[in-house]
PLY file of the C-alpha trace (Angstrom):
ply
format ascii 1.0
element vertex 41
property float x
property float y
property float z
element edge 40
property int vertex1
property int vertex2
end_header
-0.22 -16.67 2.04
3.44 -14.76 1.81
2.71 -14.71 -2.13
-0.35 -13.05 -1.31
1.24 -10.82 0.73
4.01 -9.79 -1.13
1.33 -9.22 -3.75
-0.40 -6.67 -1.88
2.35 -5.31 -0.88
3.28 -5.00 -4.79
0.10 -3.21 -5.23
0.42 -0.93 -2.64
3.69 -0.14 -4.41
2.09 0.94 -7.16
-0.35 3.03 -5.84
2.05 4.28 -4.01
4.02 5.17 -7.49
1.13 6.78 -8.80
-0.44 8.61 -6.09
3.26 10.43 -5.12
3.04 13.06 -7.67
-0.81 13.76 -6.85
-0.73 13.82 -3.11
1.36 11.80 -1.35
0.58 13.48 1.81
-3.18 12.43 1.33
-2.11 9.07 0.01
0.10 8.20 3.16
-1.83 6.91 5.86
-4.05 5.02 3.59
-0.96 2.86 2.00
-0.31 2.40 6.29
-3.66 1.71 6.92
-3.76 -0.72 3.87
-0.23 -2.15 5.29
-1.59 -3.15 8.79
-4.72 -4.52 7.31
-2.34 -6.45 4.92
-0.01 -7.34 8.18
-3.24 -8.60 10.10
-4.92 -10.57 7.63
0 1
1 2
2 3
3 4
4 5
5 6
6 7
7 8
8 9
9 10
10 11
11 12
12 13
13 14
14 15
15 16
16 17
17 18
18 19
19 20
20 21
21 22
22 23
23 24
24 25
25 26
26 27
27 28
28 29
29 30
30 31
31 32
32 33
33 34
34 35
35 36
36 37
37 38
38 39
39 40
C-alpha cells in the first residue's frame, strides 16, 4: 500500500512537471485534490 502510494505520488509528480509550464495555477488544486484522495484511500 506505501508502494502504491509513493507511486501516485510519483505520478502526480509528473503531472505536476508537465502541467507547470501550461498552467500551474489551473493545475494546482487538482494535484491537492488528487493528494487527499491519494491520502484517504
Amino acid at each position: 500500500m506505501l508502494a502504491k502510494q509513493k507511486g501516485v505520488i510519483s505520478n502526480v509528480r509528473d503531472i505536476i512537471e508537465k502541467l507547470h509550464n501550461h498552467n500551474f495555477r489551473f493545475a494546482k488544486p487538482i494535484v491537492e485534490q488528487i493528494l487527499k484522495e491519494a491520502g484517504e484511500a
